[in-house]
N, CA, C and O atoms as a Tinker XYZ file with bonds, in Angstrom:
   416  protein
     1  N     56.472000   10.790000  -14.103000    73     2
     2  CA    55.401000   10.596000  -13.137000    64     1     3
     3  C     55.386000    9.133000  -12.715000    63     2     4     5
     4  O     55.717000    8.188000  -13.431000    81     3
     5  N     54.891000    9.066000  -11.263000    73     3     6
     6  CA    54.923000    7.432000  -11.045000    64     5     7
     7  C     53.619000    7.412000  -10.760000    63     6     8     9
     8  O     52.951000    8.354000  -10.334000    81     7
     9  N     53.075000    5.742000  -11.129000    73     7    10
    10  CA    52.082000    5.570000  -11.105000    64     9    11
    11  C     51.632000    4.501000  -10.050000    63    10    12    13
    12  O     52.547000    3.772000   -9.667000    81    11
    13  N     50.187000    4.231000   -9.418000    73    11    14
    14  CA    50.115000    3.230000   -7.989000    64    13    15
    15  C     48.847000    3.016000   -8.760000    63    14    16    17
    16  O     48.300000    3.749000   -9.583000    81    15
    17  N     48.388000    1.408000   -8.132000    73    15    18
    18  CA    46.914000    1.211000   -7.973000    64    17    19
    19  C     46.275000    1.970000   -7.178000    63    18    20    21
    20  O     46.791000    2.520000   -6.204000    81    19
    21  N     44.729000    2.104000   -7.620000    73    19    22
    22  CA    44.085000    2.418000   -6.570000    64    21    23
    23  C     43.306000    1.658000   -6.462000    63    22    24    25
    24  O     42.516000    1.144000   -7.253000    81    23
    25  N     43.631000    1.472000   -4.738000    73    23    26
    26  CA    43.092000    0.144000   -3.729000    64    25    27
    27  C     42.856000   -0.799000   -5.105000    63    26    28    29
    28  O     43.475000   -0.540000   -6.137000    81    27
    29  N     41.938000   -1.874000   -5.026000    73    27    30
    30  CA    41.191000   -2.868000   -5.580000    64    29    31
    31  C     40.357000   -3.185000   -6.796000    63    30    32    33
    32  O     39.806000   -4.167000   -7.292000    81    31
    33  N     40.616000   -1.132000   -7.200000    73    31    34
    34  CA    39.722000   -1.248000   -8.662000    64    33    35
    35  C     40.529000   -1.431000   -9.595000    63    34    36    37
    36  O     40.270000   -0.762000  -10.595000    81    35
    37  N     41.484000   -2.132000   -9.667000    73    35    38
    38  CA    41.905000   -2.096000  -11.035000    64    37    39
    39  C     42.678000   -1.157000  -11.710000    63    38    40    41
    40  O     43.254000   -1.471000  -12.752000    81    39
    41  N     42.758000    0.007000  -11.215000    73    39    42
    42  CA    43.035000    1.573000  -11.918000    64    41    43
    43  C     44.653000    1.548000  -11.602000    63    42    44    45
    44  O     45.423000    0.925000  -10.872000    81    43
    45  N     44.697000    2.380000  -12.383000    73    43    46
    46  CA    46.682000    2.365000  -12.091000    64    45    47
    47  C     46.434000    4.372000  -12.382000    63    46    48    49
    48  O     46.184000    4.907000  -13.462000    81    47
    49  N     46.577000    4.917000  -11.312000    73    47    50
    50  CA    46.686000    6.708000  -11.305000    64    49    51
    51  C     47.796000    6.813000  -10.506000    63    50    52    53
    52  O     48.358000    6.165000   -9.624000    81    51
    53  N     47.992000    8.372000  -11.414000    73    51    54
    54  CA    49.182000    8.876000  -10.609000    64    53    55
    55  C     49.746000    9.163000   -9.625000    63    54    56    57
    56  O     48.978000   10.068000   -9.298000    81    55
    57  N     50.674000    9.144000   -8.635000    73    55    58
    58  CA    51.037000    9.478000   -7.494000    64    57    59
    59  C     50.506000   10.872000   -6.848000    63    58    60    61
    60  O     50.014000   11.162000   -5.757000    81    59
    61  N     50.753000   11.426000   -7.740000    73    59    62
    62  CA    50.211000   12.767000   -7.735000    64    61    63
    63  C     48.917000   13.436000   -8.178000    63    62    64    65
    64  O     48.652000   13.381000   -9.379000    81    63
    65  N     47.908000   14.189000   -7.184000    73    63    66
    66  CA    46.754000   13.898000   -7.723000    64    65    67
    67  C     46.478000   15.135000   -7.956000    63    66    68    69
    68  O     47.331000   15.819000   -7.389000    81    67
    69  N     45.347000   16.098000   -8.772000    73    67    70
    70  CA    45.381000   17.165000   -9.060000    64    69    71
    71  C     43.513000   17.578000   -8.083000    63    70    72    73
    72  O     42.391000   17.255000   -8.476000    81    71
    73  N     43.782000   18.121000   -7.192000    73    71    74
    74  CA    43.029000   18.576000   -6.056000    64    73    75
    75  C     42.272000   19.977000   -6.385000    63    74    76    77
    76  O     42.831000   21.073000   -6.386000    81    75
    77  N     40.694000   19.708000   -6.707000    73    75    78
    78  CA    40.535000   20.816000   -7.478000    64    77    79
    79  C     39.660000   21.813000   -6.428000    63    78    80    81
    80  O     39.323000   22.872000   -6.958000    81    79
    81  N     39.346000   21.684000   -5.381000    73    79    82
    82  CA    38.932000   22.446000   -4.263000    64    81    83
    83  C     39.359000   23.993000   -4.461000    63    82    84    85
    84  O     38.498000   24.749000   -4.011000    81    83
    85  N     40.344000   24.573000   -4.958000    73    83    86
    86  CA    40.580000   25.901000   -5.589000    64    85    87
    87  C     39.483000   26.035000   -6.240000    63    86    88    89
    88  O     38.489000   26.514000   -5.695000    81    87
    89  N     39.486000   25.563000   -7.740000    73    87    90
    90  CA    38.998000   26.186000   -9.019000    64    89    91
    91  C     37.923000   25.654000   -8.819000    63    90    92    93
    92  O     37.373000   25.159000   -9.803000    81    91
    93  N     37.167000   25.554000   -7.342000    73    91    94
    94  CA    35.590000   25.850000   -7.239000    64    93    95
    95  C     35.143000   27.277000   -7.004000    63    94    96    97
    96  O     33.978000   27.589000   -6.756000    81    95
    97  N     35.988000   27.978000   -7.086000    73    95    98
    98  CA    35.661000   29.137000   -6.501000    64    97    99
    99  C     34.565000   30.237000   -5.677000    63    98   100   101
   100  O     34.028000   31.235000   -6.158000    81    99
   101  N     34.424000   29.612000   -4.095000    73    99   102
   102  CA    33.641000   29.919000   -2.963000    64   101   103
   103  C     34.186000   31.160000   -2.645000    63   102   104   105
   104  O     33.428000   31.956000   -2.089000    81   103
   105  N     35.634000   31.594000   -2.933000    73   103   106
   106  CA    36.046000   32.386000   -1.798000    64   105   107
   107  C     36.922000   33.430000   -2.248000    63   106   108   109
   108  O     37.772000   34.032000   -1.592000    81   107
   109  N     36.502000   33.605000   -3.843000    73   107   110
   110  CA    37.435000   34.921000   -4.371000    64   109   111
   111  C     37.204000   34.522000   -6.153000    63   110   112   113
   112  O     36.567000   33.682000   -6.787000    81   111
   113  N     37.877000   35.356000   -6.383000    73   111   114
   114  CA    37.463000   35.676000   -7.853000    64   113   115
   115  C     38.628000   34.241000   -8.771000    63   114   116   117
   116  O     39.818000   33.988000   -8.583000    81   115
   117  N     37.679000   33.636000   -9.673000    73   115   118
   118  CA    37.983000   32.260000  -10.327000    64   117   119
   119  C     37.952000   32.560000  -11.769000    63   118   120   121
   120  O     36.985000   33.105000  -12.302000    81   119
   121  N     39.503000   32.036000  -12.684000    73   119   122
   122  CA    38.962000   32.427000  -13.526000    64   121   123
   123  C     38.562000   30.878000  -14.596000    63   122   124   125
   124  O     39.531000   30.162000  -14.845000    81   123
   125  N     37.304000   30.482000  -15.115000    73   123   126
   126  CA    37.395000   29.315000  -15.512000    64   125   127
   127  C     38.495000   28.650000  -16.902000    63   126   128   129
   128  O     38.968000   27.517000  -16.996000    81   127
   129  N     38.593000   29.415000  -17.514000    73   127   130
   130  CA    39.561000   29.503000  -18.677000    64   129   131
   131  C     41.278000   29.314000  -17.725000    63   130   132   133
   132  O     42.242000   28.620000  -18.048000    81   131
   133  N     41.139000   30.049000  -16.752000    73   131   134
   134  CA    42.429000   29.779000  -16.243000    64   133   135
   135  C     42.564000   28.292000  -15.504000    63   134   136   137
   136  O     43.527000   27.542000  -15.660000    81   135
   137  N     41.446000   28.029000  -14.698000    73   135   138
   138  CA    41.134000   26.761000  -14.096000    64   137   139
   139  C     41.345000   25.285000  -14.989000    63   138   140   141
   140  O     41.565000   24.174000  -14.505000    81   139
   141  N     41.186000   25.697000  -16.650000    73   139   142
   142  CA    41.303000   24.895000  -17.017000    64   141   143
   143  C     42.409000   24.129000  -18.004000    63   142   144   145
   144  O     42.492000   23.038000  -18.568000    81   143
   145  N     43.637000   25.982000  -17.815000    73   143   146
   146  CA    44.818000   25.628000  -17.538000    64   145   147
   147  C     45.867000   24.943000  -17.057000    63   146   148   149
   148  O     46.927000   24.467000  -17.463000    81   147
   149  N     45.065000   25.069000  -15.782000    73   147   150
   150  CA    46.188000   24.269000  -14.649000    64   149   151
   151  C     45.474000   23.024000  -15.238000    63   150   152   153
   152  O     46.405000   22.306000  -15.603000    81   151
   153  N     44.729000   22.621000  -15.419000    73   151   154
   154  CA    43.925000   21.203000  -15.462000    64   153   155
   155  C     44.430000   20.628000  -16.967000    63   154   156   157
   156  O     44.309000   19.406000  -17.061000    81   155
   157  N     44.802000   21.089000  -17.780000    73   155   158
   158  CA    45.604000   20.808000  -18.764000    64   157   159
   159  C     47.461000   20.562000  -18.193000    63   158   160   161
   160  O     48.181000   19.574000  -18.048000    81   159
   161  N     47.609000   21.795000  -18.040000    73   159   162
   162  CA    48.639000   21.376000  -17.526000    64   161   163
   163  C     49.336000   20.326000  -16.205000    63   162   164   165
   164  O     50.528000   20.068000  -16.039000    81   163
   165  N     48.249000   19.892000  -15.446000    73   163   166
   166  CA    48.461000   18.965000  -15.266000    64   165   167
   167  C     47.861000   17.509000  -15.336000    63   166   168   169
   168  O     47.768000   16.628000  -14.480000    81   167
   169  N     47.555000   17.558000  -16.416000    73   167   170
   170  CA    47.474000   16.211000  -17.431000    64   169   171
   171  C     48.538000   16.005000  -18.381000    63   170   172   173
   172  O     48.842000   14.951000  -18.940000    81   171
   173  N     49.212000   17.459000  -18.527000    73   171   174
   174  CA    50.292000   17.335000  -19.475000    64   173   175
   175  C     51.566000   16.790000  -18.841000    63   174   176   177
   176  O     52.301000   16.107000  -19.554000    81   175
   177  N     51.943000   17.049000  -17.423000    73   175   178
   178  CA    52.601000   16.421000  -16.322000    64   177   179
   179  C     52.236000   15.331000  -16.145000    63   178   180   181
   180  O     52.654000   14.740000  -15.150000    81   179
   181  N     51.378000   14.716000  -17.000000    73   179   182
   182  CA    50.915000   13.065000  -16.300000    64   181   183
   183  C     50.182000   12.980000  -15.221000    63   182   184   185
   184  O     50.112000   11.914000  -14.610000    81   183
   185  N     49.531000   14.073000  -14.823000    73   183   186
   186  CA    48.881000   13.534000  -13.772000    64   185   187
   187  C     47.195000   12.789000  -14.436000    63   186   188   189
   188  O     46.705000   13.046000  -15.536000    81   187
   189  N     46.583000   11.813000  -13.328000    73   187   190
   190  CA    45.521000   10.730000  -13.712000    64   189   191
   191  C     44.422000   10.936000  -12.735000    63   190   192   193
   192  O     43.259000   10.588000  -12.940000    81   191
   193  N     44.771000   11.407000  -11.872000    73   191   194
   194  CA    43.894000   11.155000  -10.511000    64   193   195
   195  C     43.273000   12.841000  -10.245000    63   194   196   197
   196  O     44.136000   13.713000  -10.137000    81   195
   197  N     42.081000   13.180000  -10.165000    73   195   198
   198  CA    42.020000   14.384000   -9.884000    64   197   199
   199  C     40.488000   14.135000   -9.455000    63   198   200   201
   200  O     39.491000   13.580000   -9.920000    81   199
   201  N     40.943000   15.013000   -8.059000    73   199   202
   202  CA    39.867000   14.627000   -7.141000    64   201   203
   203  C     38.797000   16.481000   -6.727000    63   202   204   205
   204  O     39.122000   17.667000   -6.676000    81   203
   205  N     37.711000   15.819000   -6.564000    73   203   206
   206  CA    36.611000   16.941000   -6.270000    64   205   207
   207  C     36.084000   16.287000   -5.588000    63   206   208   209
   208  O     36.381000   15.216000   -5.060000    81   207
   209  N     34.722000   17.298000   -5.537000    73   207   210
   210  CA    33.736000   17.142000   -4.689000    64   209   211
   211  C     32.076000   18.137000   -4.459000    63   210   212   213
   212  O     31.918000   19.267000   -4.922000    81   211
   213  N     31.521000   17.737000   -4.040000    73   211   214
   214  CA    30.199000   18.570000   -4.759000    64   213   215
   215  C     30.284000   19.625000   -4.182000    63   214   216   217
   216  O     29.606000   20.507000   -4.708000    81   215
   217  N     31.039000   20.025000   -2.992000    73   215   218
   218  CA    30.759000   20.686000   -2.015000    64   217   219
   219  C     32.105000   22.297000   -2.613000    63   218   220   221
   220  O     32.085000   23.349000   -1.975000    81   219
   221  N     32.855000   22.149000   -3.556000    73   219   222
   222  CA    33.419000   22.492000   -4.216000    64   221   223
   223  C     33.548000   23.772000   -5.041000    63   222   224   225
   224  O     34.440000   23.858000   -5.885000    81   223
   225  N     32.482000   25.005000   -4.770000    73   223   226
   226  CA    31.814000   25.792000   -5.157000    64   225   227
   227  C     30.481000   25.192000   -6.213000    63   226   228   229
   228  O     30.244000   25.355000   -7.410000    81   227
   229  N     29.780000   24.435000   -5.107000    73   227   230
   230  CA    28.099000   23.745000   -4.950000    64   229   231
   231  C     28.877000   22.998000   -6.904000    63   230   232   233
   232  O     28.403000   23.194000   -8.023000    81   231
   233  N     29.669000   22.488000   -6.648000    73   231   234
   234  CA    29.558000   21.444000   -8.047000    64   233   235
   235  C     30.727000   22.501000   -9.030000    63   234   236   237
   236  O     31.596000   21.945000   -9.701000    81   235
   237  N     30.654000   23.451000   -9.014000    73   235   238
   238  CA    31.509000   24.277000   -9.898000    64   237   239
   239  C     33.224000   23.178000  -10.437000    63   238   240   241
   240  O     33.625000   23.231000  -11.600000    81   239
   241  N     33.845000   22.450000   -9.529000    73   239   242
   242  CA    34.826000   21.972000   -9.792000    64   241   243
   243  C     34.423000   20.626000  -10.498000    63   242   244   245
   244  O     35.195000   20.060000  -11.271000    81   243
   245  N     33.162000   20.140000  -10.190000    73   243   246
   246  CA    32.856000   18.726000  -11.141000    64   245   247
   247  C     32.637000   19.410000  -12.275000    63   246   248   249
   248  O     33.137000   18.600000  -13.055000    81   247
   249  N     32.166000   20.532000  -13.134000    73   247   250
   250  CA    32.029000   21.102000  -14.127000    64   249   251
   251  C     32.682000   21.357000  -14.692000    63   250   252   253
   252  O     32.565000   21.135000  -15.897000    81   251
   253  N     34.077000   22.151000  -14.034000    73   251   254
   254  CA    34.879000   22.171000  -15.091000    64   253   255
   255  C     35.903000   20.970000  -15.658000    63   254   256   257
   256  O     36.426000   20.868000  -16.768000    81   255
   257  N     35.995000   20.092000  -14.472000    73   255   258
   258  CA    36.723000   18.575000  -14.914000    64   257   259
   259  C     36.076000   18.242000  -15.895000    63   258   260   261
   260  O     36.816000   17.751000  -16.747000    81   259
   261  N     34.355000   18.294000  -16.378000    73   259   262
   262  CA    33.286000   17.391000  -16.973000    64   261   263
   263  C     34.061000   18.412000  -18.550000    63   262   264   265
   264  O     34.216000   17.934000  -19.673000    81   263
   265  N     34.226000   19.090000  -18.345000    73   263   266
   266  CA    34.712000   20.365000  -19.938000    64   265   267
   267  C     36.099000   19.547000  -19.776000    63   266   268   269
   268  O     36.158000   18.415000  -20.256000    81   267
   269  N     36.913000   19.952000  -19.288000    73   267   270
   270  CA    37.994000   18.984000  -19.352000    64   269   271
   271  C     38.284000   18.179000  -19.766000    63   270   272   273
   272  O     39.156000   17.859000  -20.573000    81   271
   273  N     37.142000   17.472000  -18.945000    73   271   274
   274  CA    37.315000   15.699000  -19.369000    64   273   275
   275  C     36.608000   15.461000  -21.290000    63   274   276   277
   276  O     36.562000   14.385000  -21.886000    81   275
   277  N     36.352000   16.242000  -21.602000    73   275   278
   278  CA    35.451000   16.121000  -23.066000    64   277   279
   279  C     36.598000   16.504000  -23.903000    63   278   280   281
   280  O     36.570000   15.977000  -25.015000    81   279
   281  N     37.771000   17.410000  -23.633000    73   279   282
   282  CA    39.253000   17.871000  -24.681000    64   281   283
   283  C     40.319000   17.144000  -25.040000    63   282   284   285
   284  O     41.163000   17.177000  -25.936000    81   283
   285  N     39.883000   16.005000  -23.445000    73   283   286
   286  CA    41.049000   15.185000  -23.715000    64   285   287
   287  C     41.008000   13.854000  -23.911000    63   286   288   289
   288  O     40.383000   13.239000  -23.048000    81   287
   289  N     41.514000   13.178000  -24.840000    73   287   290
   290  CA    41.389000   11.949000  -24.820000    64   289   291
   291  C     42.071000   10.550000  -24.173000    63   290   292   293
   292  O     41.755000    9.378000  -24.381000    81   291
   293  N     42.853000   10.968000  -23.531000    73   291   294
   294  CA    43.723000   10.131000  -22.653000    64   293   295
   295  C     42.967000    9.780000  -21.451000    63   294   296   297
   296  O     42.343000   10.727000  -20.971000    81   295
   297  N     42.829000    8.292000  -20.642000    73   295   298
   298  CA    42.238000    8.208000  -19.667000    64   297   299
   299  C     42.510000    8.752000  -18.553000    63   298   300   301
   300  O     43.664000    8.878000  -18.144000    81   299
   301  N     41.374000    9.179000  -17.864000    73   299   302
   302  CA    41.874000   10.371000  -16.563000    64   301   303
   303  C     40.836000    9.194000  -15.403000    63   302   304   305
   304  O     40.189000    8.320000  -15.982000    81   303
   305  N     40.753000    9.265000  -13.756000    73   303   306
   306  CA    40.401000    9.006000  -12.926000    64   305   307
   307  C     40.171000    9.936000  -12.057000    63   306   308   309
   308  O     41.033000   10.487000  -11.373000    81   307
   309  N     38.318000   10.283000  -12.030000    73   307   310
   310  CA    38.158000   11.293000  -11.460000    64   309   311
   311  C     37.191000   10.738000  -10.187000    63   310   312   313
   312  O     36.342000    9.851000  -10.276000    81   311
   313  N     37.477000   11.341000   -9.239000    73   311   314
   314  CA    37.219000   10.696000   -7.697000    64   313   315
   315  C     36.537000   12.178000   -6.993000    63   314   316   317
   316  O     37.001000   13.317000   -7.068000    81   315
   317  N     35.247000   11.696000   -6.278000    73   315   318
   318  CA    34.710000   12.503000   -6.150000    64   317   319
   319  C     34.482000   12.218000   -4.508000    63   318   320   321
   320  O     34.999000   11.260000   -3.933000    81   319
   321  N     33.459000   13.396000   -3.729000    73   319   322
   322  CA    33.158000   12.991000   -1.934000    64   321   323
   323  C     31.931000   13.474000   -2.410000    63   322   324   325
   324  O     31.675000   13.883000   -3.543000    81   323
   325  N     31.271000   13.395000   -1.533000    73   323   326
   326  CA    29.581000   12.971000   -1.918000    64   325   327
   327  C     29.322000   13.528000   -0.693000    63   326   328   329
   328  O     30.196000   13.296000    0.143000    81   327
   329  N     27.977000   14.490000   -0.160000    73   327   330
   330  CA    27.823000   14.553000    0.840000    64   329   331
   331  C     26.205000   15.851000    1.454000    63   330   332   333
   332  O     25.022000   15.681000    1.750000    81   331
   333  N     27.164000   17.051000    1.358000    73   331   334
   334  CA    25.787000   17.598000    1.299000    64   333   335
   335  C     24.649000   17.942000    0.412000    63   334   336   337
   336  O     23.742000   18.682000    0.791000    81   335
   337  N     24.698000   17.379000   -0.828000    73   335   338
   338  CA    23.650000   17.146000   -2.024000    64   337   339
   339  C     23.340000   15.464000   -2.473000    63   338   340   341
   340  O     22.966000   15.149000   -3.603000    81   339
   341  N     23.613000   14.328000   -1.175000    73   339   342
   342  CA    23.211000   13.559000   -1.618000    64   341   343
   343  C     22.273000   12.936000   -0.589000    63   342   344   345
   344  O     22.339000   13.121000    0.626000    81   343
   345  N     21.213000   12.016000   -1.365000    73   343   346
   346  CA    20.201000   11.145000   -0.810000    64   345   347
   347  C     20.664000   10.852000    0.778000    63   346   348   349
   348  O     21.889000   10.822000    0.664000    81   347
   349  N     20.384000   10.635000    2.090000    73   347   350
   350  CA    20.323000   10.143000    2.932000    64   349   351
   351  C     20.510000    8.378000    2.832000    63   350   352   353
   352  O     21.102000    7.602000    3.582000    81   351
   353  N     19.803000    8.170000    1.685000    73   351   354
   354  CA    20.219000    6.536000    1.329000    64   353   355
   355  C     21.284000    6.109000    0.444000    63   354   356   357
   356  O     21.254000    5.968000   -0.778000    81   355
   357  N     22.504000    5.875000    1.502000    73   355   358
   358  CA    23.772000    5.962000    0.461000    64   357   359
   359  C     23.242000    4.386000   -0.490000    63   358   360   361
   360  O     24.211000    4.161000   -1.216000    81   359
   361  N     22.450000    3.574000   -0.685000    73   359   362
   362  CA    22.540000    2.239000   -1.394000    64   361   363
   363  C     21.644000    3.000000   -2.684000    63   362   364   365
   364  O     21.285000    2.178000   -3.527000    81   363
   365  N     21.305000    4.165000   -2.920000    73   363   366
   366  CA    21.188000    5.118000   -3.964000    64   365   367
   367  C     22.296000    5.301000   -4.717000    63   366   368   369
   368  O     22.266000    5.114000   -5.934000    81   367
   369  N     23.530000    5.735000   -3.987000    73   367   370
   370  CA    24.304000    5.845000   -4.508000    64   369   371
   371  C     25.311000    4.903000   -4.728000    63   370   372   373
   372  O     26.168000    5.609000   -5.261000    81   371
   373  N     25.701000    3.956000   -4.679000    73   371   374
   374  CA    26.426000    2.897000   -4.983000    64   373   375
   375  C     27.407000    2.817000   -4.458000    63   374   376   377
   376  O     27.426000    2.575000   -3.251000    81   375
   377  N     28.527000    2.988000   -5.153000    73   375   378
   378  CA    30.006000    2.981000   -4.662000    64   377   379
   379  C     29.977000    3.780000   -2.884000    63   378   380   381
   380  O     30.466000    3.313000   -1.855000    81   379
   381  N     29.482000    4.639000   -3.009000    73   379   382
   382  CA    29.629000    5.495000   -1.653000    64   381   383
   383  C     29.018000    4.622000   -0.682000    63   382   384   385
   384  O     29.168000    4.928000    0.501000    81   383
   385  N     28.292000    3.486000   -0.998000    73   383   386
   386  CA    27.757000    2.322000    0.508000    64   385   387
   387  C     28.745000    1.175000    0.430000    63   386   388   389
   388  O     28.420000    0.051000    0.811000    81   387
   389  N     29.944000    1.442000   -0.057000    73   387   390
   390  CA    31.064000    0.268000   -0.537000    64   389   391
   391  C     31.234000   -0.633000   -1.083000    63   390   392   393
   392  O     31.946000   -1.597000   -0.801000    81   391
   393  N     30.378000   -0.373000   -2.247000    73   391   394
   394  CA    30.575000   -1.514000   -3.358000    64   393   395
   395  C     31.715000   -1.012000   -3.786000    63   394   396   397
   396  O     32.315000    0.027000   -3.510000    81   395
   397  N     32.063000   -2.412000   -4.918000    73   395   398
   398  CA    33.386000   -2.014000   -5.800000    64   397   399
   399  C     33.325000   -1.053000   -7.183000    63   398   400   401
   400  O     34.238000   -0.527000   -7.819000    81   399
   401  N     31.306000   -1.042000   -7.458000    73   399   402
   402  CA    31.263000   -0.609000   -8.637000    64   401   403
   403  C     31.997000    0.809000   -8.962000    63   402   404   405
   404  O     31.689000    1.889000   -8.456000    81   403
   405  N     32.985000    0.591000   -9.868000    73   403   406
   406  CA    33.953000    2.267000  -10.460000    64   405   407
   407  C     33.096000    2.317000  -12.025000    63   406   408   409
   408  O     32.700000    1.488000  -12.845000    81   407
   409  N     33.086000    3.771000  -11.875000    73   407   410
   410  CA    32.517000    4.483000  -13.298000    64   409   411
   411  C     33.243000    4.955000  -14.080000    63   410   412   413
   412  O     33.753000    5.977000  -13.622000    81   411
   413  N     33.612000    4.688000  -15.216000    73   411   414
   414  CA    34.817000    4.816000  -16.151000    64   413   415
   415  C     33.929000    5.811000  -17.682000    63   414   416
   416  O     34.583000    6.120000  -18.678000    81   415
């Protein structure tokens, strides 16, 4: 696996990012045990970067990264989009009004 910064924070993740917009499952039958297969297996590939979003089956894919993220102990970089469940005042939310602050 090759690895890049991302932008300015400091982080060094993988080229390859693991895109979990599937294993939210909006749009057909999900299985979570299987979801968290692939999500093993690709951490076992080295992947670092695995990106969601709330909008994801309403949070379902930040949930199962959050189980995920508790099995494994190797550092992972999880990157999220913010949007129809958040405040109108992005300086609520921090990073999303462009600060540098990253949550580790």
């Amino acid at each position: 696996m090759q690895y890049r910064p991302l932008g300015k924070t400091g982080l060094e993740v993988s080229a390859i990012g693991f895109g979990a917009w599937a294993i939210g499952g909006s749009w057909g039958d999900i299985d979570d045990d299987e979801s968290l297969r692939a999500l093993n297996a690709a951490a076992d590939s080295g992947v670092t970067f695995f990106d969601t979003a709330d909008v994801y089956g309403d949070g379902r894919s930040e949930r199962l990264i959050a189980r995920f993220r508790k099995e494994r102990r190797e550092p992972i970089v999880v990157v999220t989009k913010i949007g129809r469940h958040a405040p109108l005042d992005l300086a609520l939310v921090g990073s999303a009004a462009g600060s540098d602050r990253v949550s580790q």
